[in-house]
C-alpha positions in Angstrom: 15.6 -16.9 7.7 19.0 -14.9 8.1 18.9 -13.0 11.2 19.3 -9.7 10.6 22.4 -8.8 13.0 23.8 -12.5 12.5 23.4 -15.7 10.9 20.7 -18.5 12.7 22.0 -22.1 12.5 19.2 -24.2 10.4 18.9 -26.8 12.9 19.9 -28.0 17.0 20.5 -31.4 18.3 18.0 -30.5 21.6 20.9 -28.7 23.2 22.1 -25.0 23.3 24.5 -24.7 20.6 28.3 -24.6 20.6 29.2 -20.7 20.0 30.2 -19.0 22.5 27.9 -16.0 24.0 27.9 -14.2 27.0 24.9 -13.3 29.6 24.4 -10.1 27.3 23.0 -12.2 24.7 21.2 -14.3 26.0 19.1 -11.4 27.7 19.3 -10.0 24.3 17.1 -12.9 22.7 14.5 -13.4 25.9 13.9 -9.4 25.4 13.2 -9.8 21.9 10.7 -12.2 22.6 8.7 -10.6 24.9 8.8 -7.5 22.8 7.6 -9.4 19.6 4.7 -11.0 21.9 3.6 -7.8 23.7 4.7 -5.1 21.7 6.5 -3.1 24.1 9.2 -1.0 23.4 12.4 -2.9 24.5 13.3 0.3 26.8 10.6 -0.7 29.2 11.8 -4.3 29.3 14.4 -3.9 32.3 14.7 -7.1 34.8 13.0 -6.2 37.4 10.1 -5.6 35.1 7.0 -7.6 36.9 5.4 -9.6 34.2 1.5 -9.1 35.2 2.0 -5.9 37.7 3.9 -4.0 35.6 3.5 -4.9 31.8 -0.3 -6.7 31.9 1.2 -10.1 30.5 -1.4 -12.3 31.3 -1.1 -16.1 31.6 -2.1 -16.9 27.9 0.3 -14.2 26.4 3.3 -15.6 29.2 3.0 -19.1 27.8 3.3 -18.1 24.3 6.6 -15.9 25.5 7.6 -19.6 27.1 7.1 -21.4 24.0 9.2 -18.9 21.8 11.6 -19.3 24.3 12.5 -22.9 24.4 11.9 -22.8 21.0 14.5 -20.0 20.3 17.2 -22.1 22.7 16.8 -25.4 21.9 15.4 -26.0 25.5 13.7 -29.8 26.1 13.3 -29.8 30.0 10.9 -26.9 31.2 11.8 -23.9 32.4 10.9 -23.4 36.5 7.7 -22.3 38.1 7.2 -19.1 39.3 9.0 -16.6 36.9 7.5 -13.3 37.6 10.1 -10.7 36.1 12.4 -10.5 33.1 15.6 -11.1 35.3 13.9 -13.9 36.8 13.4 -15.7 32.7 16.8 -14.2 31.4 18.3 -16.2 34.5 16.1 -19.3 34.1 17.2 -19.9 30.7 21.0 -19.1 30.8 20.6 -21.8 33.9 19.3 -24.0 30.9 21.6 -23.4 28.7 24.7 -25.5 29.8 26.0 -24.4 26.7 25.8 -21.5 25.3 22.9 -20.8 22.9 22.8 -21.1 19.1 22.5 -17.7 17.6 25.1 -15.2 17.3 24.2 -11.8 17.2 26.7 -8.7 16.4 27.0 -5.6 18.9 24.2 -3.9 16.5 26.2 -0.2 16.5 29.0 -2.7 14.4 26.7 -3.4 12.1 26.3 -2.0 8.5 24.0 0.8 9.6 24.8 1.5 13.1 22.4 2.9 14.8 19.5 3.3 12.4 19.6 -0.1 11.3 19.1 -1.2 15.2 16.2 1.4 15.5 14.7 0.1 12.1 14.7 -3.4 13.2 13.6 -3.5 16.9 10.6 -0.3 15.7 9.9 -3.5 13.2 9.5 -6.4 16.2 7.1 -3.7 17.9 4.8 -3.1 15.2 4.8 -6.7 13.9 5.3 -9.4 16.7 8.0 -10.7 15.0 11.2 -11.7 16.4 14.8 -10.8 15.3 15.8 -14.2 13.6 12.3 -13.8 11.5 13.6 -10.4 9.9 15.3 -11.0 7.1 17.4 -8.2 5.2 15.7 -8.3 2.2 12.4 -9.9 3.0 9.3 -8.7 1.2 7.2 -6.5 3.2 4.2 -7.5 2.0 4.2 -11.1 0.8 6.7 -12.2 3.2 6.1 -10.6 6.5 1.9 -9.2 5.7 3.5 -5.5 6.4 1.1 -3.2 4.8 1.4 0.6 4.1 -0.7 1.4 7.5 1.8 -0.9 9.7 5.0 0.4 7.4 3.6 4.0 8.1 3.9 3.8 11.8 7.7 1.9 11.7 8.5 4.7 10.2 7.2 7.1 11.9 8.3 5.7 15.4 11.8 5.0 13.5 11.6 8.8 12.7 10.6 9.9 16.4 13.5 7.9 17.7 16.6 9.1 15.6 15.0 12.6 15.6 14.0 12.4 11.9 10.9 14.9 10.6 7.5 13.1 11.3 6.2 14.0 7.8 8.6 11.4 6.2 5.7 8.5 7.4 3.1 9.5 4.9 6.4 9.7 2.2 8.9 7.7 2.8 8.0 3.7 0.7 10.2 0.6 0.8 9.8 -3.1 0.3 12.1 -4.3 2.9 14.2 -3.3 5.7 17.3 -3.2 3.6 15.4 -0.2 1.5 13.9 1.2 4.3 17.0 1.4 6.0 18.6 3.2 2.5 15.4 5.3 2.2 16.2 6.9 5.7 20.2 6.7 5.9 19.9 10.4 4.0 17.4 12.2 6.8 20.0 10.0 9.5 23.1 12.0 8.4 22.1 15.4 7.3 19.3 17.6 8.6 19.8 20.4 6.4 19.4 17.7 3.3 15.6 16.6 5.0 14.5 20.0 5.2 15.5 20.6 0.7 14.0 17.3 0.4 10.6 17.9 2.3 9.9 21.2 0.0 9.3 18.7 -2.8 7.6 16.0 -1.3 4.0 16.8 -1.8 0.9 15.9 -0.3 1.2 13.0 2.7 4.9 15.2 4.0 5.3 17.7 6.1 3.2 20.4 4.3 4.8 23.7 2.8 5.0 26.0 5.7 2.4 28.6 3.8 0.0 26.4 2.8 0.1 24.2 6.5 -0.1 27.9 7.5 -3.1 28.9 5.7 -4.8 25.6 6.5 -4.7 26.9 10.0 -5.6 30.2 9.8 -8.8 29.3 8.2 -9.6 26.4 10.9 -9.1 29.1 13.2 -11.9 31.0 11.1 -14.3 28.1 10.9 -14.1 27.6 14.8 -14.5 31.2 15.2 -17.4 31.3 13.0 -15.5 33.7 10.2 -14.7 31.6 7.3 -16.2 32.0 4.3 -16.7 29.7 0.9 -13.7 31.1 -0.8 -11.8 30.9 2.5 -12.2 27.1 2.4 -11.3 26.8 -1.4 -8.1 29.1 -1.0 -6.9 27.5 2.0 -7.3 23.4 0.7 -6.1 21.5 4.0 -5.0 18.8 1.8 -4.0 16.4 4.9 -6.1 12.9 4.9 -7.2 10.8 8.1 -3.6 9.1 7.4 -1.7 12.4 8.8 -3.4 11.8 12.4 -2.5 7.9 12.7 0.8 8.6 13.9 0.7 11.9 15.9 2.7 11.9 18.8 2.6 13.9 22.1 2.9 14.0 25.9 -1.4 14.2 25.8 -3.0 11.4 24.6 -5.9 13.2 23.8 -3.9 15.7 21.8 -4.4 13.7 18.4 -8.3 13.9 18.9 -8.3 18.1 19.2 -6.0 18.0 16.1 -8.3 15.4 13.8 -11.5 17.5 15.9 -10.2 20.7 13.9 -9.6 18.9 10.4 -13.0 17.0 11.2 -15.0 20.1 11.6 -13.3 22.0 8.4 -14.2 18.4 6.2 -17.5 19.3 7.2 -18.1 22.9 7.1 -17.3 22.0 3.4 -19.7 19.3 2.9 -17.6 16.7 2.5 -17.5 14.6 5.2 -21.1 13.5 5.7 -20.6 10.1 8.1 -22.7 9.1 10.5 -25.9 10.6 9.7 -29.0 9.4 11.3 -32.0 7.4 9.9 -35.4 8.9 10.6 -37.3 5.9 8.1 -36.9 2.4 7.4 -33.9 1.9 4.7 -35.3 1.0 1.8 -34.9 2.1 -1.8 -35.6 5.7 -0.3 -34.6 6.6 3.1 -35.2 10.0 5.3 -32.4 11.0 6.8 -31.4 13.8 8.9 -29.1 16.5 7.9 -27.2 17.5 11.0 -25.0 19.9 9.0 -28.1 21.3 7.8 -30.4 20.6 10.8 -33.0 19.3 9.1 -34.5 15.9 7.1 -34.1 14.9 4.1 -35.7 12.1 1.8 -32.3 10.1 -0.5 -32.7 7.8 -3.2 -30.5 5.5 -0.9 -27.5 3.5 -2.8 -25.6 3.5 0.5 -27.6 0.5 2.2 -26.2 -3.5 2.1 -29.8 -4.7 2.4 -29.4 -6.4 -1.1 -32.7 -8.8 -1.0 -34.8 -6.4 0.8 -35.2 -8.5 3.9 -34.9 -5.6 6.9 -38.0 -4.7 5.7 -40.0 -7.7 4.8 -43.0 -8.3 7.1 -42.5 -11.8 8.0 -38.7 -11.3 9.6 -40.2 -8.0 12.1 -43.0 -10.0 12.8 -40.4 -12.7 13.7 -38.5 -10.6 16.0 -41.2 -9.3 17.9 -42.9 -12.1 18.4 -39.3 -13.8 20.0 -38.3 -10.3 21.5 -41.7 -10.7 23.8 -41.5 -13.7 24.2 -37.4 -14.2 25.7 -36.8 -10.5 26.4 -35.0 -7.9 25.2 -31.3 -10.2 25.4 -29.8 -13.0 27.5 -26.9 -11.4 29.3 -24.6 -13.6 29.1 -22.2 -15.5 27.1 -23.0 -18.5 25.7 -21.1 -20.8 28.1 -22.8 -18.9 30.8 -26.3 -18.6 30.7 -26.3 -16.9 27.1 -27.6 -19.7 24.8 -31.3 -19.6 23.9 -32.7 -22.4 22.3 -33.0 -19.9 18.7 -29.0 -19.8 18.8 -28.9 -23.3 18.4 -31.9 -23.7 15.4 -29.9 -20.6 13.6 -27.1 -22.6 13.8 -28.4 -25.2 12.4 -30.2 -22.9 9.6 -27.0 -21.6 8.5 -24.9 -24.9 8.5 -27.8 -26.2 6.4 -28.1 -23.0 3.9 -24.2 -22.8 3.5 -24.5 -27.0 3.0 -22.1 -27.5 5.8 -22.0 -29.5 8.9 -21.8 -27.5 11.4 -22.0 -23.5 12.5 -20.6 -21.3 15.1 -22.4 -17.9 15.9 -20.4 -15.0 16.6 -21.6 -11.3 18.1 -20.8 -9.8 15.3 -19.0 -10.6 11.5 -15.7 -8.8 12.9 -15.5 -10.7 15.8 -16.4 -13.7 13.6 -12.9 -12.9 11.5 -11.0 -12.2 14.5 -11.7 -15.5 16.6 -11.7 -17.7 14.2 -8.1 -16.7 12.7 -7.1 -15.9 16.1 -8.0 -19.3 17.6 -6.6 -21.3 14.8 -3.7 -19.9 13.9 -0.2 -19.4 16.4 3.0 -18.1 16.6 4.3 -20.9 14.3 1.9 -20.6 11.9 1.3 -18.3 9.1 -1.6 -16.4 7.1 -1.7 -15.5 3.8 -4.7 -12.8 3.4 -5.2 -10.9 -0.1 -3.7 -7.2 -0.1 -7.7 -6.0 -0.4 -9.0 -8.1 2.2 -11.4 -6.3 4.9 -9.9 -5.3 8.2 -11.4 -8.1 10.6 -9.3 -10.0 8.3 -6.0 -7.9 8.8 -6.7 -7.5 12.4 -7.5 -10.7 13.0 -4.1 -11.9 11.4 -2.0 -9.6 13.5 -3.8 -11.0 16.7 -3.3 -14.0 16.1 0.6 -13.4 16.1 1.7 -15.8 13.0 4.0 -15.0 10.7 1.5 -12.7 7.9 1.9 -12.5 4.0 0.3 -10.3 1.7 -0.8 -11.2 -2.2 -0.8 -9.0 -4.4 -5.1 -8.8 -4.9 -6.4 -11.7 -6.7 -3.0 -12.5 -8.3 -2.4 -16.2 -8.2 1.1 -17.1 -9.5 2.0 -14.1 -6.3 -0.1 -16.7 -4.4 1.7 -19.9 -5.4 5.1 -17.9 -5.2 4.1 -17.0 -1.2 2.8 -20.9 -0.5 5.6 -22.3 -1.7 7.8 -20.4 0.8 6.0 -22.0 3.4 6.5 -25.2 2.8 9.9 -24.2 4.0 8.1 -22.9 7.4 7.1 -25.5 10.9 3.7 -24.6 11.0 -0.1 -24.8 9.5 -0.9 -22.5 6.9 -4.1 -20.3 6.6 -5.2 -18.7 3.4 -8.0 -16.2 4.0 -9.4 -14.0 1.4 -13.1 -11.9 0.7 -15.6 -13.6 -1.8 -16.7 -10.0 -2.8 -14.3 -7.4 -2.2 -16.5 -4.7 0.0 -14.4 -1.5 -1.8 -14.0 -3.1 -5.2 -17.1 -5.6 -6.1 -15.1 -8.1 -7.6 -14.6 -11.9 -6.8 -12.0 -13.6 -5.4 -10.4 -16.4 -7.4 -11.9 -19.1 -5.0 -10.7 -21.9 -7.7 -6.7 -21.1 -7.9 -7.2 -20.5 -4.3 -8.6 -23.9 -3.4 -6.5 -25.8 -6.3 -3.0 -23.9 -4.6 -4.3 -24.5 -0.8 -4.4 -28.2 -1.8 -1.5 -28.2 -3.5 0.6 -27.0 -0.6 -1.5 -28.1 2.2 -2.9 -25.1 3.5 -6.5 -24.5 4.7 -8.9 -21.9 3.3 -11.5 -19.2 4.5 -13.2 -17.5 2.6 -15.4 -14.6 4.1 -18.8 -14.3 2.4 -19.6 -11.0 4.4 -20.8 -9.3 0.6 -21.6 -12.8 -1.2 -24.2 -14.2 1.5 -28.1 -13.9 -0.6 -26.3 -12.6 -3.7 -23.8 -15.1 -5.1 -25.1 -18.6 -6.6 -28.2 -19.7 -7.8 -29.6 -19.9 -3.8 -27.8 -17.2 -2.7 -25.4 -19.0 -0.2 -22.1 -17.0 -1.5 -19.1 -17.5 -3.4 -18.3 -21.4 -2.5 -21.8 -22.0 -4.4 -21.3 -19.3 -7.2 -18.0 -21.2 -8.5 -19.9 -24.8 -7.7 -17.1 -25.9 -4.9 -19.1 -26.5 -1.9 -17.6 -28.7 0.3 -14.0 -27.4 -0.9 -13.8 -24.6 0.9 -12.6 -25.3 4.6 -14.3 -22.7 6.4 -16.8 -20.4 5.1 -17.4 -17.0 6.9 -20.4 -14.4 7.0 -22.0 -11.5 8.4 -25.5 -11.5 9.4 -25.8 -7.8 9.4 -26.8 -7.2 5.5 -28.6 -9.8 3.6 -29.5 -11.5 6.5 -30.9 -8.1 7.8 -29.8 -8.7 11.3 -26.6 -8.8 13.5 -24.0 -11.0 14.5 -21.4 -13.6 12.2 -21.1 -17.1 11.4 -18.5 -19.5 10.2 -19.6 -23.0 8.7 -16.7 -25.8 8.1 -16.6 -29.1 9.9 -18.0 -30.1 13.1 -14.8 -30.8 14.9 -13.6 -27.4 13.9 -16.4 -25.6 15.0 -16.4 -27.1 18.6 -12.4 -26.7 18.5 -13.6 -22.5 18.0 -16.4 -22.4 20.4 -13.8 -23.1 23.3 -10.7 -21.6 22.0 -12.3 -18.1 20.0 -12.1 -15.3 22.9 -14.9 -13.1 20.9 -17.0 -16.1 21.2 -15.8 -17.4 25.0 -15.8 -14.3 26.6 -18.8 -12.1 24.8 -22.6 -11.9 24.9 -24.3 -13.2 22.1 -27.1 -11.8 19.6 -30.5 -11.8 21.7 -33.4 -14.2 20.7 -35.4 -11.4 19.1 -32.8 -11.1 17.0 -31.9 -14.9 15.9 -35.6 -15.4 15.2 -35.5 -12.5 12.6 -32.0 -14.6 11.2 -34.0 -17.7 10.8 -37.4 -15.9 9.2 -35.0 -14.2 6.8 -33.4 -17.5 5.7 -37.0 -18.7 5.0 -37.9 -15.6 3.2 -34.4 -16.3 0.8 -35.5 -20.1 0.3 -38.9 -19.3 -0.5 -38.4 -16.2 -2.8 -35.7 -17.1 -5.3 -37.3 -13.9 -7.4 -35.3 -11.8 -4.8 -31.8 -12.9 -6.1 -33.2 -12.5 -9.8 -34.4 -9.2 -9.1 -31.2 -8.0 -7.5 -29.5 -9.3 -10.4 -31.5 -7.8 -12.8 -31.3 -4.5 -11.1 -26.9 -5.0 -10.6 -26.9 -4.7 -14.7 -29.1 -2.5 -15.8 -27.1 0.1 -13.2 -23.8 -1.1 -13.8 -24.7 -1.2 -18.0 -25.6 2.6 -17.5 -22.7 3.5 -15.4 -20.2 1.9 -18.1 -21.6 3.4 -20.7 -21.5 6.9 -19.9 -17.4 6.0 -18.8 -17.0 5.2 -15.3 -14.3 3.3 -14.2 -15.9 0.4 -12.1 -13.0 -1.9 -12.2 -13.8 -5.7 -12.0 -17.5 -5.8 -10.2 -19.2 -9.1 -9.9 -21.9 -8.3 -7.6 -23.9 -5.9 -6.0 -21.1 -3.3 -5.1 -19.9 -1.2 -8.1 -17.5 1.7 -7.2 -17.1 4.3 -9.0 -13.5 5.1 -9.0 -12.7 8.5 -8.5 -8.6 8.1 -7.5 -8.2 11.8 -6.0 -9.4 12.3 -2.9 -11.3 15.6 -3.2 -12.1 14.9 -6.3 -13.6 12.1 -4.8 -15.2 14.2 -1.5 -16.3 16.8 -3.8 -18.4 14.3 -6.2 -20.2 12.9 -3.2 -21.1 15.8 -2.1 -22.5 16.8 -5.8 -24.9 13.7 -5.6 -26.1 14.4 -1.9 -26.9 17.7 -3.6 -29.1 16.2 -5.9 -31.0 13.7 -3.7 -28.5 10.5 -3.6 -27.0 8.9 -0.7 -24.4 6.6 -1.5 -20.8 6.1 0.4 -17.8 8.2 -0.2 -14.7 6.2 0.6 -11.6 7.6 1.2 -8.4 6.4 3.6 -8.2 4.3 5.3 -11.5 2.6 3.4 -9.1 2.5 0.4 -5.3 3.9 0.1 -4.4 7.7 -0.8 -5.0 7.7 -4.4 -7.8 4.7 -5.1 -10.6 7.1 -4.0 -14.4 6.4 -5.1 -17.8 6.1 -4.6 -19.5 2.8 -2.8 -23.2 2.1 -5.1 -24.9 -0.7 -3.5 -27.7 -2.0 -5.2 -30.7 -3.8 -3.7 -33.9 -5.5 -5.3 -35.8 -2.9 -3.7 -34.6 -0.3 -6.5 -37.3 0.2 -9.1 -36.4 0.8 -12.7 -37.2 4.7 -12.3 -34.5 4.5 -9.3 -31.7 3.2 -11.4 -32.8 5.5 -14.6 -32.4 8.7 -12.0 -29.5 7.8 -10.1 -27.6 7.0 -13.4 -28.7 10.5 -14.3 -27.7 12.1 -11.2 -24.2 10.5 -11.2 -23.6 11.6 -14.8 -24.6 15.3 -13.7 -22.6 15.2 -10.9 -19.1 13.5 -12.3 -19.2 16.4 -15.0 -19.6 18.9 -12.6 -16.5 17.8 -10.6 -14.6 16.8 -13.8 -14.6 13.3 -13.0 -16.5 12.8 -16.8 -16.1 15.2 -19.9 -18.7 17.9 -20.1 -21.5 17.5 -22.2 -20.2 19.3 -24.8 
């Protein structure tokens, strides 16, 4: 890639290169390095900077720093033992260099841009890992660097803190690259009166119109007084999302929680948050839950549960994990290198790798930890991952740890796909392609074969996370790999044992050299407590229960289209759905709010998603069906969501 303040030879003979370059720049590269590895602002990166005492680099985060390093400069000999500041590396590799190093870089106030094309860049390297070589002009955001709209959001908002710019602009302003970010912002940058004409017609996600940001207040000030009334609340909209409160800055830390506490508490008073309630019954097809808003219980027609085959509830699998629980005691309390590893650890592992026809399984605490050590172990600096714009979280999050170079498909859009892999032929690492069977928001499948035929194609390897496909996809229920008939084509497979397994923990399944490579080099496996017993035996009854009651996935199935046939018809948009999840897509988000609350109204508990579940304007409902529901269930719910979306104007009226 072009560098983005100068031009990056393509290639070095093992030696530092023959431009000239003074001390200056050389410190200037190291810095960038440890930024991109660490994230710290380049301001606290001074030399006398202690490495572990004063900026918590650890050993396993310093040798990555060393790699980039000598990777960066050409270096073949090592660098010296006992480097323990920034002054102390900056010096240890312009000893190196006998020559001056390779890249060139331009005084960055010289540049086109000045000053705001410096901030843009290094606020980039902070948020991303990356270093400055790796930033190319007009790069993609997405499908060449993996920025998303929650990482762009906070470059610009720190961009914006920096150069003094309004902080509303990070909910507003949108680019694809830093050459458009750069242009996006170069108006705010030279003329304050022009931000504040331009803010007055940004809308919702800016800084709000001073009378209605006004009124918002006065009428949180009247809820936590106790004074607000209905028509207070409807006259005073706070139309902020959880998106506004990402990014606020001040000299409290905990300032940000009293100002999402006050927006929490309004969502509320209004009945439209409603997270987090507690279970007083079993989740079945009806649940009792516990109105805290209303301070009292209440029996749902539940739609909000992932417990498609039933199995939290199935006789056999409690029985299982009481008998186990008794017997090996309430957990292990350890790790599994340390004491941790019970002798139902191993059999489960062996039950999955055999369900998922694979040869071997790891088991993680949980299916996030699952995504996060598995990418994370496999995958370094030099590498890159290409994840589906839709993918779940653990994915994202997994991906950022992992520090590779991170692209972004457009969702379930192969030619994007081949266009992405075949820029990293071009790159010197392995390449990763990780995607959701089921999309957990959306329902629909992924393209597992264009994603297999492509990964092969360019040599990449391919996980595919079966969190939503595990006991629902394929004729046996073992997910999407199965579903599409490529078992054995899919490199790793990944799941959570926390739905249709009707336990906890995660799993991958691939081959047995893999596996042991992850159970030494995945931290959320190394350095965390496992499942306890009691709960493994529950795992291994509810794989018997899915083996020996096929009826379960016919059931479910049966049940997914009679609900999703009644949804259609009366005109809800439910996008692609394949499976068990079919959203009901709202787009506005009270719109959205106000609907979920019109079902709770009517007995209904299913899952209102808003940001950051989905982005601002792809607002819905979450219906999760189970083979639990009876066919008066789905014949009322259908009836309760038709009442509901005309009385919220998300269908026609009757009439």
């Amino acid at each position: 890639m072009t560098n983005i303040t100068g031009d990056r030879p393509d290639s070095h003979d093992g030696r530092a290169g023959q431009h000239g370059q003074d001390g200056g720049g050389v410190r200037r590269q190291v810095v960038d390095i440890i930024a991109s590895r660490t994230l710290y602002d380049e301001s606290y990166l001074l030399p006398d900077s202690h490495f572990e005492a004063e900026l918590g680099i650890d050993s396993v985060i310093f040798e990555s720093i060393l790699a980039s390093v000598k990777e960066q400069f050409a270096l073949v000999a090592p660098l010296p033992s006992g480097l323990v500041t920034v002054g102390d590396l900056v010096r240890a590799v312009e000893q190196a260099c006998q020559t001056p190093p390779a890249v060139v870089l331009r005084p960055a106030d010289t540049a086109p841009g000045g000053s705001l094309l410096e901030t843009v860049v290094t606020t980039t390297m902070r948020h991303t890992q990356y270093q400055r070589d790796q930033l190319a002009p007009g790069a993609d955001f997405e499908s060449e660097l993996g920025i998303d709209s929650v990482v762009l959001a906070s470059i610009v908002a720190d961009a914006a803190r920096e150069l003094g710019l309004p902080s509303g602009l990070a909910g507003t302003v949108t680019a694809t690259s830093l050459d458009e970010l750069v242009e996006a912002l170069r108006p705010y940058h030279e003329d304050g009166q022009r931000v504040e004409q331009a803010l007055t017609g940004l809308g919702r996600g800016a800084e709000r119109i001073p009378d209605e940001r006004a009124a918002a207040q006065r009428a949180t000030d009247d809820l936590n007084t106790g004074d607000l009334d209905t028509a207070d609340l409807d006259a005073a909209w706070d139309g902020r999302s959880m998106k506004d409160f990402v990014e606020e800055r001040d000299g409290d830390l905990f300032a940000k929680t009293r100002s999402f506490g006050r927006y929490l508490r309004r969502r509320e008073a209004e009945r439209l948050y409603w997270y987090g309630m507690p279970l007083h019954s079993r989740s079945s097809n009806r649940a009792v839950v516990f109105d805290e808003l209303e301070g009292r219980e209440r029996e749902f027609l539940m739609f909000a549960s992932n417990n498609y085959l039933g199995l939290a509830n199935h006789p056999q699998v409690i029985e299982a994990v009481c008998d186990a629980t008794r017997r090996y005691g309430a957990t292990h309390t350890g790790s599994r290198f340390i004491g941790g590893t019970n002798m139902l650890h191993k059999e489960l592992e062996r039950r999955l790798a055999a369900f998922k026809q694979r040869p071997a399984c790891i088991v993680y605490p949980g299916g996030y930890a699952a995504n996060i050590g598995a990418i994370s172990a496999l995958v370094k600096s030099y590498d890159t991952v290409v994840v589906d714009k839709l993918n779940h979280m653990s994915i994202v999050d997994g991906a950022r740890l992992s520090g590779a170079t991170r692209r972004i498909y457009q969702h379930n859009d192969m030619a994007d796909l081949e266009r992405i892999l075949k820029r990293c032929d071009e790159g010197p690492g392995g390449t990763l392609v990780v995607a959701d069977g089921v999309f957990s928001m959306h329902g629909d499948i992924c393209d597992l074969p264009e994603i297999v035929r492509l990964a092969k194609e360019h040599g990449a390897r391919v996980m595919i996370d079966d969190a939503h496909s595990t006991g629902v996809l394929g004729r046996r229920g073992s997910g999407t790999a199965e579903h599409f008939g490529l078992k054995g084509e899919v490199d790793l497979e990944l799941g959570t044992m926390s739905k249709t397994l009707a336990g906890m923990g995660g799993f991958v399944v691939g081959d047995e050299e893999v596996v042991e490579y992850l159970r030494f080099y995945s931290n959320s496996y190394v350095f965390a407590a496992n499942i306890p017993a009691g709960v493994a035996a529950g795992l291994i009854a509810s794989i018997d229960v899915i083996e020996s009651e096929p009826e379960r996935i016919t059931k479910l199935w049966h049940n997914i289209r009679v609900l999703q046939s009644q949804l259609a018809d009366a005109g809800f948009d439910l996008e692609n759905t394949s499976s068990a999840i079919l959203p009901l897509v709202v787009g506005d988000e009270r719109k959205a709010m106000e609907m979920g609350r019109a079902v709770r109204a009517r007995g209904l508990y299913c899952q209102t998603v808003v940001f950051p579940g989905v982005p601002l304007g792809d607002a819905r409902l979450r219906v999760s069906v189970t083979s639990e529901h009876t066919p008066e269930d789905l014949e009322t719910a259908a009836g309760i969501f038709v009442e509901a979306g005309r009385e919220v104007g998300v269908l026609p009226s009757a009439g």
